[in-house]
C-alpha positions, 0 to 999 in steps of 0.5 A: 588632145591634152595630156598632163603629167602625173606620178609613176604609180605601181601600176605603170612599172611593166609600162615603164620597163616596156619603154626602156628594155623592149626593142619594139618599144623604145624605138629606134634611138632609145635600144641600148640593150636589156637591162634589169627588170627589177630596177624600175621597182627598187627605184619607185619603191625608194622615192616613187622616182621623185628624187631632188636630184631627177626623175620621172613623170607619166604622160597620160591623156585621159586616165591612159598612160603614153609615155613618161618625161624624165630630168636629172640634176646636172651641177653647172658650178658650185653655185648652180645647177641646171636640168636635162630632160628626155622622154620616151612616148609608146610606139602606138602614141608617137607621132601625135604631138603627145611629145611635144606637149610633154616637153612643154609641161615639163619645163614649166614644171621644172622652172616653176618647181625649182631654182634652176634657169636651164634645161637641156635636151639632146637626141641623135642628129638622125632622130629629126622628129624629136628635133622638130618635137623638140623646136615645136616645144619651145628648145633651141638649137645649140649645136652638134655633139660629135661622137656623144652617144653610144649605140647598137655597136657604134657612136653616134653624133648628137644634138644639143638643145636647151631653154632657158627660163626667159624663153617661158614668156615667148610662149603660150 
């Protein structure tokens, strides 16, 4: 199975919202309520969601889409930044490794296509599939994040991840 990344086209907007506003398709750590089902448009008709400071990619295998990875600038000091990345994958494609490469491809992309030598990743310390998705691609585990994440009514305890530019050459 080999997937890649593509850009959003205008075709994938019901997609995108599907993934990010429906209960039954964002999964369970990712419902965080409805939310404007015009946004995703205003911000591809904008920059195509190609910003400097973040944005989204499709992950498709073949010419299907099966979920999209996201990054966004996070400042480190005045005179660095890093990146933090996150992904949602359709319900009917979880559990198939498409996350795991996802998260692969993005960071090449990100460190060949930038200055920057960190990306990090956090998911709820309940979500143990993405941990593995996550240490499967190539991330370490740095730690919990107590009380980082509001959900369904409550905060919930997170954990931390990154890789740095170094950890590329320990891969294949």
């Amino acid at each position: 199975m080999t997937i890649h990344l593509r850009p959003v086209k205008e075709r994938d907007l019901p997609f995108l919202h599907r993934l990010t506003s429906e209960p039954d398709s964002t999964g369970e750590f990712q419902w965080y309520g409805w939310q404007d089902p015009h946004r995703m448009r205003r911000r591809w008709e904008e920059d195509g969601w190609l910003g400097e400071d973040g944005g989204i990619l499709i992950i498709a295998h073949a010419e299907e889409s099966v979920g999209f990875v996201s990054w966004s600038k996070q400042v480190a000091n005045r005179a660095s930044y890093f990146w933090t990345m996150g992904l949602i994958v359709a319900p009917e494609f979880r559990g198939q490794g498409y996350g795991t490469q996802a998260q692969r491809l993005i960071a090449r992309y990100l460190f060949e296509h930038t200055t920057a030598n960190r990306i990090a990743a956090a998911t709820e310390i309940t979500n143990v599939a993405e941990q593995r998705a996550l240490e499967k691609a190539g991330f370490t585990r740095e730690g919990m994040l107590r009380g980082v994440g509001f959900r369904a009514g409550e905060w919930h305890d997170g954990v931390q991840y990154s890789m740095i530019r170094s950890d590329l050459s320990d891969q294949p």
